[in-house]
MIDOSE-1310 file (N, C-alpha, C; in nm, 2 decimals, decimal comma, always signed):
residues 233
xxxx	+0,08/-0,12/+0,00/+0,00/+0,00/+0,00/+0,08/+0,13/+0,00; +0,17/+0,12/+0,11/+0,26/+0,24/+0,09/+0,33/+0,27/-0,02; +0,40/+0,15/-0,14/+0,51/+0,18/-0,24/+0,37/+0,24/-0,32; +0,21/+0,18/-0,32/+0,18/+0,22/-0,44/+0,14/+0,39/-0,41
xxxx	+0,09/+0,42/-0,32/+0,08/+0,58/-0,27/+0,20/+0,60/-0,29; +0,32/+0,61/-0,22/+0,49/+0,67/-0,31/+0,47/+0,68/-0,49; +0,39/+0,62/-0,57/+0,41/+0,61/-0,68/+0,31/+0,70/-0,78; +0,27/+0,73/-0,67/+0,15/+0,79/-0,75/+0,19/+0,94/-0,76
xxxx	+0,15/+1,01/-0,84/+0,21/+1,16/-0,95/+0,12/+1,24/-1,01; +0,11/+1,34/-1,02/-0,01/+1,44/-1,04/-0,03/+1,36/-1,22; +0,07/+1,35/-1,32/+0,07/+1,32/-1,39/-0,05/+1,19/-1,43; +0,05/+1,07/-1,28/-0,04/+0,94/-1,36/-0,21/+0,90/-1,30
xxxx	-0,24/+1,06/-1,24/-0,39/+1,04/-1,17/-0,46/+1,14/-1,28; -0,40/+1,21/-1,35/-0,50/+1,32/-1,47/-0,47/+1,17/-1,63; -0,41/+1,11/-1,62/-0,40/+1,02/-1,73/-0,47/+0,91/-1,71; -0,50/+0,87/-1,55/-0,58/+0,76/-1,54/-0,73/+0,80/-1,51
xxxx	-0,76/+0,92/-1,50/-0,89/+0,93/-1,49/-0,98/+0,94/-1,62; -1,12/+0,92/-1,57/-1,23/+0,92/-1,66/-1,21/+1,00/-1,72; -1,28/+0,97/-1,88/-1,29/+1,03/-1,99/-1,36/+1,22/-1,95; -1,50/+1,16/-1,87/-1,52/+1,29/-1,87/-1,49/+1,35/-1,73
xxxx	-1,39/+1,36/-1,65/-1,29/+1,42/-1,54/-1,18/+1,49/-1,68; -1,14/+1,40/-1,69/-1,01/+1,48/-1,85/-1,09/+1,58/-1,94; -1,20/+1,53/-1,95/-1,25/+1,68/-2,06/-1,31/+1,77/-1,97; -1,30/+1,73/-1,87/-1,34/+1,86/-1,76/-1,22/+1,93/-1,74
xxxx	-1,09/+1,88/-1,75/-0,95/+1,90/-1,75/-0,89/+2,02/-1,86; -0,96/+1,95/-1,96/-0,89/+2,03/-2,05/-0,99/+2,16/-2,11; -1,10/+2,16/-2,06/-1,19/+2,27/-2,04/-1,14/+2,40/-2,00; -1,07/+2,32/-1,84/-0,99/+2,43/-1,73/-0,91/+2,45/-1,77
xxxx	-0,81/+2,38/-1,82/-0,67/+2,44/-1,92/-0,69/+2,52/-2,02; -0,82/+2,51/-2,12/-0,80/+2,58/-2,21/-0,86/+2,76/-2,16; -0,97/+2,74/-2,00/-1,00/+2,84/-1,96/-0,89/+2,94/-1,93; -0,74/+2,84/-1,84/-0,69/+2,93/-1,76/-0,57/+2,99/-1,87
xxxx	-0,56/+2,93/-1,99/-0,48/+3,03/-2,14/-0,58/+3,13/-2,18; -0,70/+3,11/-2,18/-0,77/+3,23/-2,25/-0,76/+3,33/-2,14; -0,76/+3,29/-2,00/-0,78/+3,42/-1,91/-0,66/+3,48/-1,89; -0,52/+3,40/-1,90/-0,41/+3,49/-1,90/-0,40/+3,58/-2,03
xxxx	-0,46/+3,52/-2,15/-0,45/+3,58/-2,25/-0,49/+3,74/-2,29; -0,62/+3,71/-2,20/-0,67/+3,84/-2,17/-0,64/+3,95/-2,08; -0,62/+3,86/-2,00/-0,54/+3,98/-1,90/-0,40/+4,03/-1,93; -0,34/+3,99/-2,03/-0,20/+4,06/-2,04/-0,26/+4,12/-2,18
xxxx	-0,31/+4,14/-2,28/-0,40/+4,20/-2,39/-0,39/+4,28/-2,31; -0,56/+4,31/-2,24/-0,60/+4,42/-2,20/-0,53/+4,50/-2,08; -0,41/+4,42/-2,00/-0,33/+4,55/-1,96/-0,23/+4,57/-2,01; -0,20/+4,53/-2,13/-0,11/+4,63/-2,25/-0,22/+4,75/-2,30
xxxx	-0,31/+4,68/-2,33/-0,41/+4,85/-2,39/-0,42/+4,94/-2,32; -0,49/+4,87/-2,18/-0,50/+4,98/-2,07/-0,35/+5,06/-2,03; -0,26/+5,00/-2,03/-0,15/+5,08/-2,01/-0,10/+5,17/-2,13; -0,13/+5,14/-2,23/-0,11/+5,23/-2,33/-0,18/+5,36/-2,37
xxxx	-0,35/+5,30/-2,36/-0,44/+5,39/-2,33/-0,39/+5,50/-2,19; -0,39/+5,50/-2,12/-0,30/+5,58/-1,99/-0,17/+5,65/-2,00; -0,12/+5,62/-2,07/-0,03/+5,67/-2,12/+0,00/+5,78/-2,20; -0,11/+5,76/-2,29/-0,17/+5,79/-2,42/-0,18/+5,96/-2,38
xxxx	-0,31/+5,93/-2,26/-0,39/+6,02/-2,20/-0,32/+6,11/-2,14; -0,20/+6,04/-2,06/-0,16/+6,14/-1,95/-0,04/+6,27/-2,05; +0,00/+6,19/-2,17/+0,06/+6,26/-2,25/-0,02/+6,40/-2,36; -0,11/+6,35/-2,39/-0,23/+6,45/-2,46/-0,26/+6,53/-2,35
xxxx	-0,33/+6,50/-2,24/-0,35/+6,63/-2,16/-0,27/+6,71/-2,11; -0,13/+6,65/-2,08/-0,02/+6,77/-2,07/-0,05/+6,83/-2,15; -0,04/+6,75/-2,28/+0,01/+6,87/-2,43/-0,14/+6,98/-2,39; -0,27/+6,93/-2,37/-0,38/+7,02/-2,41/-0,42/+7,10/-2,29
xxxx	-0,35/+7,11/-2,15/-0,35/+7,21/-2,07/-0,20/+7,30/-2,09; -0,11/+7,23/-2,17/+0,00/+7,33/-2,22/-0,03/+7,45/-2,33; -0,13/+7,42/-2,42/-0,15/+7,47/-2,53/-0,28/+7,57/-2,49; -0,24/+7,69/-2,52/-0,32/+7,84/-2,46/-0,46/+7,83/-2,54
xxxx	-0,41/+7,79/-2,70/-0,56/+7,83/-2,79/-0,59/+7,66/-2,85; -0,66/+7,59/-2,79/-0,67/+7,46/-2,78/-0,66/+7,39/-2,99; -0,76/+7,54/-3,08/-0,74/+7,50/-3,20/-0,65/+7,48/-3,29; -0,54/+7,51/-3,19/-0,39/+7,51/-3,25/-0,34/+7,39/-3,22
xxxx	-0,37/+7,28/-3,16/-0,33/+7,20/-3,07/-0,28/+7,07/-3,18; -0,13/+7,06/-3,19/-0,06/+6,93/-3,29/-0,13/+6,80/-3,26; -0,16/+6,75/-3,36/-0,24/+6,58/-3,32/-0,13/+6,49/-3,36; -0,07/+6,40/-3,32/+0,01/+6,29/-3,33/-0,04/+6,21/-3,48
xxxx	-0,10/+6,25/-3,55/-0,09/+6,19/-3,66/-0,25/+6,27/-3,74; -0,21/+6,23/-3,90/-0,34/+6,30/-3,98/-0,37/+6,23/-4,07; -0,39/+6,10/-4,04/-0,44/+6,00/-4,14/-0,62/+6,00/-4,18; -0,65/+6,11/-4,09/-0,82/+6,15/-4,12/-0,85/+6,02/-4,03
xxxx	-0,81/+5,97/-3,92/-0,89/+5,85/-3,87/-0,93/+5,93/-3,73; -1,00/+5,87/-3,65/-1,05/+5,94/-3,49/-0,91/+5,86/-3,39; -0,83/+5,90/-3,34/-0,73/+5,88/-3,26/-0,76/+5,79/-3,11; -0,73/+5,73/-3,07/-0,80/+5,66/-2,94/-0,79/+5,73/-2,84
xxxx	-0,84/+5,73/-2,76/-0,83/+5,79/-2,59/-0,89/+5,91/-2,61; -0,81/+5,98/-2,53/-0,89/+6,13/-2,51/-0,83/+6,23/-2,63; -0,72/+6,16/-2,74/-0,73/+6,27/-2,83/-0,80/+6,22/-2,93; -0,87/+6,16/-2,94/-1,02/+6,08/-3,01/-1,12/+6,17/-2,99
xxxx	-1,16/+6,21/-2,85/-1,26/+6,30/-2,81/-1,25/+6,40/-2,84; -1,07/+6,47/-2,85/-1,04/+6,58/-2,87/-1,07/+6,65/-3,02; -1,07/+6,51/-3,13/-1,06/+6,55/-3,27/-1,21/+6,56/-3,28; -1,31/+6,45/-3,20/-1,48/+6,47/-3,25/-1,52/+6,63/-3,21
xxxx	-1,49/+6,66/-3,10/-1,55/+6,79/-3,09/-1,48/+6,93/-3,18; -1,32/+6,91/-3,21/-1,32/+7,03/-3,30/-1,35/+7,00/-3,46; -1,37/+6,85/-3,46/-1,47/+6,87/-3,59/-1,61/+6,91/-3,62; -1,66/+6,86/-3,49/-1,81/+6,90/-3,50/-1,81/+7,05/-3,44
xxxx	-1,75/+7,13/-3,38/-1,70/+7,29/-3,40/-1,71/+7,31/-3,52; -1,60/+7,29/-3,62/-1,54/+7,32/-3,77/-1,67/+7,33/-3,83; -1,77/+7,23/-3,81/-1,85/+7,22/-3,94/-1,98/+7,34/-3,90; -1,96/+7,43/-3,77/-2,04/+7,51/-3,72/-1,98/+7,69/-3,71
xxxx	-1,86/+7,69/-3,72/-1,77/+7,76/-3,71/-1,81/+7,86/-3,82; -1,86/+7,90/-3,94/-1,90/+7,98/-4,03/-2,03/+7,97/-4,00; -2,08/+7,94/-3,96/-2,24/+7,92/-3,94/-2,29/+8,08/-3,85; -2,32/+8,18/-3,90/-2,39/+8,29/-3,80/-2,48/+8,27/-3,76
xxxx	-2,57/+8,17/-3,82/-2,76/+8,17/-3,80/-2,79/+8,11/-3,60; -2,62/+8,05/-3,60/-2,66/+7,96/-3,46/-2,64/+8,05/-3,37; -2,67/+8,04/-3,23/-2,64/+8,08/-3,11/-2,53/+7,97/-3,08; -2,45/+8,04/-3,01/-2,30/+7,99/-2,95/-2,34/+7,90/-2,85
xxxx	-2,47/+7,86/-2,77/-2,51/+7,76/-2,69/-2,56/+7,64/-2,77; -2,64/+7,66/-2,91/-2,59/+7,52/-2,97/-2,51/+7,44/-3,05; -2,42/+7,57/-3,06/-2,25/+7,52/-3,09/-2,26/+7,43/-2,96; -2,23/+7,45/-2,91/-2,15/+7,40/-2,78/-2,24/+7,23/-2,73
xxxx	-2,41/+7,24/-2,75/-2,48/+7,15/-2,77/-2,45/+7,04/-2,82; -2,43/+7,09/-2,95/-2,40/+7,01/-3,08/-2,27/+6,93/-3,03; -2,18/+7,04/-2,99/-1,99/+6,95/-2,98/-2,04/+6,85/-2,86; -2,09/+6,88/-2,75/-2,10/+6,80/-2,65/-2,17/+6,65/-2,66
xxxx	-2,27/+6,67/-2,75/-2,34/+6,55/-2,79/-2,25/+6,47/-2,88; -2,15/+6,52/-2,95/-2,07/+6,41/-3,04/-1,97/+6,37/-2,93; -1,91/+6,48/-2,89/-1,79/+6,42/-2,74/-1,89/+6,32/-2,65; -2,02/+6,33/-2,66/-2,05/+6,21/-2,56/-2,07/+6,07/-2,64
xxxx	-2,10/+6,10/-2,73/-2,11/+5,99/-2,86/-2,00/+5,88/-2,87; -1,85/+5,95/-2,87/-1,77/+5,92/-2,88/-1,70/+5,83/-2,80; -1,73/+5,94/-2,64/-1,70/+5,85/-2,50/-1,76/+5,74/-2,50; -1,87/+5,70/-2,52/-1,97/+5,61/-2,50/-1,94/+5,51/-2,58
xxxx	-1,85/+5,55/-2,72/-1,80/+5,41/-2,81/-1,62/+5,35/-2,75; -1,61/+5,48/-2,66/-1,45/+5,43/-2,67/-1,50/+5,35/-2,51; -1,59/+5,38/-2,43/-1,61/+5,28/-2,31/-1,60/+5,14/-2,35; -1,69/+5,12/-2,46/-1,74/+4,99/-2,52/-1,60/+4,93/-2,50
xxxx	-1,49/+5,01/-2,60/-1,39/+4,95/-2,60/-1,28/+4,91/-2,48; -1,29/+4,99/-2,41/-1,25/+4,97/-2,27/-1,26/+4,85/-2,23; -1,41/+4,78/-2,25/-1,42/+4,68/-2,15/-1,45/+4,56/-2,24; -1,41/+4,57/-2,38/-1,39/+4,41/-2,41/-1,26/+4,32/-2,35
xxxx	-1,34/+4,21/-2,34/-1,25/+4,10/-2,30/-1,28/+4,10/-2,12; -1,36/+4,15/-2,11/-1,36/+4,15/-1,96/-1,48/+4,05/-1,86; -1,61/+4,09/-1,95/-1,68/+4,01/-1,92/-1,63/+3,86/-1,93; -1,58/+3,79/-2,07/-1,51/+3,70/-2,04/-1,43/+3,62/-1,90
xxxx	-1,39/+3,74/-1,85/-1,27/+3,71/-1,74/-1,38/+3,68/-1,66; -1,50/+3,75/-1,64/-1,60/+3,77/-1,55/-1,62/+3,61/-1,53; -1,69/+3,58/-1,62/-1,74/+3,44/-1,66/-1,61/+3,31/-1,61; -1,52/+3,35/-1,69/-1,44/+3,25/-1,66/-1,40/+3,23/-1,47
xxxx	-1,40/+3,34/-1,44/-1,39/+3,34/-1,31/-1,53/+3,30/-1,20; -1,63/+3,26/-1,26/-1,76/+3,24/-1,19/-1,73/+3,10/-1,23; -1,72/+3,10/-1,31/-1,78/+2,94/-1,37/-1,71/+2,84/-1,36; -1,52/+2,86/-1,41/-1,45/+2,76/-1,34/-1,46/+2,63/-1,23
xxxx	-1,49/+2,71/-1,09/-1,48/+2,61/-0,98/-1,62/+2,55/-1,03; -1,74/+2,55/-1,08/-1,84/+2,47/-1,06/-1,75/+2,33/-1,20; -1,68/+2,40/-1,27/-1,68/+2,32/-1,31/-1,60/+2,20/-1,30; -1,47/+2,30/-1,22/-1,37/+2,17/-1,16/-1,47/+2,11/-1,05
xxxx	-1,57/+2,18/-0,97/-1,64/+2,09/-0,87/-1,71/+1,97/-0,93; -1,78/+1,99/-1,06/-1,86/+1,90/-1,13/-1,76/+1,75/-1,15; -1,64/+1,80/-1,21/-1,52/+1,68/-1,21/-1,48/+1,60/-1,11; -1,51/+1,72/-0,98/-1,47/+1,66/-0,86/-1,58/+1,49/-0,80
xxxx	-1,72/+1,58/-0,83/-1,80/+1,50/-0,81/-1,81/+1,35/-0,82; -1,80/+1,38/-0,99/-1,78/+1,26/-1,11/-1,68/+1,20/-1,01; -1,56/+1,21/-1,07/-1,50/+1,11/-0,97/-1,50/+1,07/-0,87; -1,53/+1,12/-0,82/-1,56/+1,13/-0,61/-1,64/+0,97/-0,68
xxxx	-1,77/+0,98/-0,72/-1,86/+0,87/-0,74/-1,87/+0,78/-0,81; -1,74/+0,80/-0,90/-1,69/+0,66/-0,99/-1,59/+0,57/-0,87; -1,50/+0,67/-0,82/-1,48/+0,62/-0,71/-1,51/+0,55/-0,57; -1,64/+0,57/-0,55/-1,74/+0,49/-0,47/-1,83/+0,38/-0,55
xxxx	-1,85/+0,39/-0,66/-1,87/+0,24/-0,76/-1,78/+0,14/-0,82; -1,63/+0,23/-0,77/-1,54/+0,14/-0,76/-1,54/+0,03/-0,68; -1,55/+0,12/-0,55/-1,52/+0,06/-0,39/-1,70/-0,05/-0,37; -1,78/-0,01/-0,41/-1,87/-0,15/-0,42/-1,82/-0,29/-0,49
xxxx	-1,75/-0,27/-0,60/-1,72/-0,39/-0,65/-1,59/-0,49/-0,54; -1,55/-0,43/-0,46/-1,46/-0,49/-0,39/-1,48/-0,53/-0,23; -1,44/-0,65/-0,19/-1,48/-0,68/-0,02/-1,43/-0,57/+0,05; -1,29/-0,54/+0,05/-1,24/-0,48/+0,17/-1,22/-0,37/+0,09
xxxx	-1,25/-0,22/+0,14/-1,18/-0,13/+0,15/-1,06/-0,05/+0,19; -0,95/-0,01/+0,14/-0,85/+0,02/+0,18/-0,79/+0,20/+0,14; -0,73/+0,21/+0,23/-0,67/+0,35/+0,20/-0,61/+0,33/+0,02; -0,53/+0,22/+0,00/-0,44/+0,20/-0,14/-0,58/+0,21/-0,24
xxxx	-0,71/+0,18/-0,18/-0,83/+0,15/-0,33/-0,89/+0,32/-0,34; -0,89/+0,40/-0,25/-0,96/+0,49/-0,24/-0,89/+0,60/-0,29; -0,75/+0,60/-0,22/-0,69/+0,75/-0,23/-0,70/+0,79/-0,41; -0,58/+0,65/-0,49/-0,64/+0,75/-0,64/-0,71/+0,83/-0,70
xxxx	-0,85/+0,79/-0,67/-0,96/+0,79/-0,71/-0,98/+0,96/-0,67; -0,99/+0,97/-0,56/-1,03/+1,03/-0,44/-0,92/+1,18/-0,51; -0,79/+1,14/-0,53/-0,70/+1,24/-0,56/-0,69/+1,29/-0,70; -0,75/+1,18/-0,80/-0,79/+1,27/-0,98/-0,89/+1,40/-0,94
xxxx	-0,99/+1,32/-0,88/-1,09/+1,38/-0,86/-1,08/+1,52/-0,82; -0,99/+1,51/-0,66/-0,98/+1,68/-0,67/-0,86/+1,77/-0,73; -0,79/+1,69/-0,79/-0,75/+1,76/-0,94/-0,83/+1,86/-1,00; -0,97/+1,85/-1,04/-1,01/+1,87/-1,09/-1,09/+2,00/-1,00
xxxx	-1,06/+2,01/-0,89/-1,10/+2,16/-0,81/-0,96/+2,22/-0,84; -0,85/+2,16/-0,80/-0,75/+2,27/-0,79/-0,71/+2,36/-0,92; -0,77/+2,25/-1,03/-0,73/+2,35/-1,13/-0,88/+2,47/-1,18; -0,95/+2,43/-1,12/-1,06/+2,50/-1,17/-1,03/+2,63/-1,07
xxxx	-0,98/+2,60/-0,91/-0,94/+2,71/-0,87/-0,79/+2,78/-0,91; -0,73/+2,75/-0,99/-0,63/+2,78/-1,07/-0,66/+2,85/-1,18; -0,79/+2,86/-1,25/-0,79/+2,91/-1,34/-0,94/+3,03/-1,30; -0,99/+2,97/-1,21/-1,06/+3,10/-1,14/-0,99/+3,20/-1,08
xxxx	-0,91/+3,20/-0,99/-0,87/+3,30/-0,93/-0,78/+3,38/-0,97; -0,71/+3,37/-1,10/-0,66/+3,48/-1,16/-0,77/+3,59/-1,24; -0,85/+3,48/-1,29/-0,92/+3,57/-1,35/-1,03/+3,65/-1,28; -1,08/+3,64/-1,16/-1,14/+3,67/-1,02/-1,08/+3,87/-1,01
xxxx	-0,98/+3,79/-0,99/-0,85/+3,94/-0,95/-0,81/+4,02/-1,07; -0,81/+3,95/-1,15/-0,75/+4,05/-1,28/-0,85/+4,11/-1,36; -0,98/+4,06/-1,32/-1,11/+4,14/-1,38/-1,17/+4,27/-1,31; -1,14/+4,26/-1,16/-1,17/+4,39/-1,05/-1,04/+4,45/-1,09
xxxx	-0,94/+4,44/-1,08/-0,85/+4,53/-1,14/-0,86/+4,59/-1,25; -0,88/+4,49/-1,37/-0,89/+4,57/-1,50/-1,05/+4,67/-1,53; -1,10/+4,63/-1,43/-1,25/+4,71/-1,44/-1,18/+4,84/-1,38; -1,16/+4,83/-1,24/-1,15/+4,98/-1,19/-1,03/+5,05/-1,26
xxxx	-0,98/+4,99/-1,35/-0,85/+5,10/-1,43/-0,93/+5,14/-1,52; -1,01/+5,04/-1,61/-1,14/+5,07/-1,75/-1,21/+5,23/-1,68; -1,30/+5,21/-1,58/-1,38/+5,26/-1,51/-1,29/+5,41/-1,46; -1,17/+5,41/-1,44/-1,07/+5,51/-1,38/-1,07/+5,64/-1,53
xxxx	-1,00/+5,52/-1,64/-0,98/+5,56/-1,77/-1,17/+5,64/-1,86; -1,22/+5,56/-1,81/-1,38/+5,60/-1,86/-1,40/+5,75/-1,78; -1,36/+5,79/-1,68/-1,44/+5,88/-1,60/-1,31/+5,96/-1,65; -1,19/+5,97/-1,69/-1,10/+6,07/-1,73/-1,16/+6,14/-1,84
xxxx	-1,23/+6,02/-1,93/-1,27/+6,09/-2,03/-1,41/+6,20/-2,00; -1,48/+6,17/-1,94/-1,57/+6,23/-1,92/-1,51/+6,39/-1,84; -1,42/+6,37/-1,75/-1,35/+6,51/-1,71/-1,29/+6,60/-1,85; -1,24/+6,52/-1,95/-1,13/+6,60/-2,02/-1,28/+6,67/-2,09
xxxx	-1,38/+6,57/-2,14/-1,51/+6,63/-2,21/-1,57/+6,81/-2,13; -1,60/+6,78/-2,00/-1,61/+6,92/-1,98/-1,50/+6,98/-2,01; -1,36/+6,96/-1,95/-1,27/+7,07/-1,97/-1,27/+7,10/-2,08; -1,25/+7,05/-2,24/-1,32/+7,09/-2,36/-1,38/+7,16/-2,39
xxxx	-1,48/+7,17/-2,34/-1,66/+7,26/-2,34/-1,62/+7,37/-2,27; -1,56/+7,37/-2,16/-1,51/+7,49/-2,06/-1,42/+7,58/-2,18; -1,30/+7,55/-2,19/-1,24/+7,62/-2,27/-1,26/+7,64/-2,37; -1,35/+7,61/-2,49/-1,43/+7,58/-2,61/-1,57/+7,78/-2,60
xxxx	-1,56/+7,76/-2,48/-1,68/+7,82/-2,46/-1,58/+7,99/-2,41; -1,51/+7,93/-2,34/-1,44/+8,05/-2,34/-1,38/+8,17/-2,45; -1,31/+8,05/-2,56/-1,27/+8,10/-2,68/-1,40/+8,17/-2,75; -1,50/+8,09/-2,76/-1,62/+8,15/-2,82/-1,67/+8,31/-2,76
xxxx	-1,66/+8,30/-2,66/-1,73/+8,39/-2,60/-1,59/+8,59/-2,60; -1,49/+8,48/-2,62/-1,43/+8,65/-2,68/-1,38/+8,63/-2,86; -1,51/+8,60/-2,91/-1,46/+8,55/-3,03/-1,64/+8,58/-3,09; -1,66/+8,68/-3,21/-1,73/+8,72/-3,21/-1,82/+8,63/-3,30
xxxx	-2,00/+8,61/-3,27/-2,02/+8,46/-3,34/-2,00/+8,43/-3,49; -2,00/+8,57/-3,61/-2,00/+8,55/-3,74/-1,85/+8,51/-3,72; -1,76/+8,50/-3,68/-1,65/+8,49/-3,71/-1,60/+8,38/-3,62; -1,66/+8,33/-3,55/-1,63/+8,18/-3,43/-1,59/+8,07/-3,51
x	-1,44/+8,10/-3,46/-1,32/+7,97/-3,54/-1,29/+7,87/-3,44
């Protein structure tokens, strides 16, 4: 009894177990690659995205007349982060900017509703891949628990077929089985932690944008306002 417990290996109890304990197995394996997958994805974005930001708002509390403000590139595409928001509102300015017939309050209407347009598509983007994590992190332990079960009770219709019970007939059985929690808690608990993290950075990053949007409007309105409306550049 003892040489066969010494012989036994995480290896030859995930290779001797039931068919479906191993596809419960490799369920959780292929869970706990997608959720590292994601979590190093989205905090390369997120850190880039932050980056991004903390460098543009220097530049756009540096720069006195905001319409003058150099954009990192002019491929005519919308730019990510907050100089994304910065290009929707001085375009939707531009296209009102000769316009005398308007009042300078729905200039400013107008920019606001595309700056929120904008926010509202770059959140979206914030938080793909997250739900995922969400999921993966819920769902895991039921499933290594479900593996656990299984075997637990293949291993008790083992131990009917036999007179005597012994620690040497039980333990294998008994030890695939919770295999099958440790990895499910292996692949839950990263993703558990790395989804409240990556939320409150998303959520940190989402609510900057919504600050930089008024300061926009603030200073937008300022210029307007010593800037006479037939002529509001």
């Amino acid at each position: 009894m003892e040489n066969t417990l010494n012989e036994m290996t995480i290896w030859g109890l995930v290779s001797d177990a039931s068919m479906l304990v191993k596809v419960v197995m490799l369920i959780l394996v292929a869970a706990s690659m997608l959720s590292w997958y994601l979590i190093i994805w989205r905090s390369n974005v997120l850190g880039k995205l932050e980056k991004k930001n903390h460098q543009f708002q220097q530049q756009f509390r540096q720069t006195a007349d905001i319409r003058s403000l150099q954009l990192s590139d002019d491929t005519g595409m919308l730019s990510p982060a907050i100089e994304g928001i910065y290009q929707t509102g001085m375009i939707e300015y531009s296209k009102f900017k000769t316009v005398g017939t308007l009042y300078q309050d729905d200039i400013v209407d107008n920019v606001e509703r595309a700056m929120m347009v904008n926010i509202g598509e770059q959140e979206v983007e914030l938080e793909k891949g997250l739900s995922y994590l969400a999921t993966i992190g819920s769902v895991s332990p039921y499933i290594g628990l479900f593996g656990t079960v299984w075997g637990i009770m293949n291993s008790f219709i083992g131990l009917s077929q036999v007179e005597q019970a012994t620690l040497n007939t039980v333990a294998p059985g008994i030890a695939e089985a919770l295999i099958a929690t440790a990895m499910g808690l292996f692949a839950a608990i990263p993703a558990v932690v790395a989804y409240n993290q990556l939320s409150k950075r998303a959520g940190s990053i989402g609510t900057r944008y919504y600050h930089f949007g008024n300061e926009f409007i603030t200073r937008l309105q300022r210029i307007m306002h010593h800037t006479p409306l037939s002529k509001a550049a």
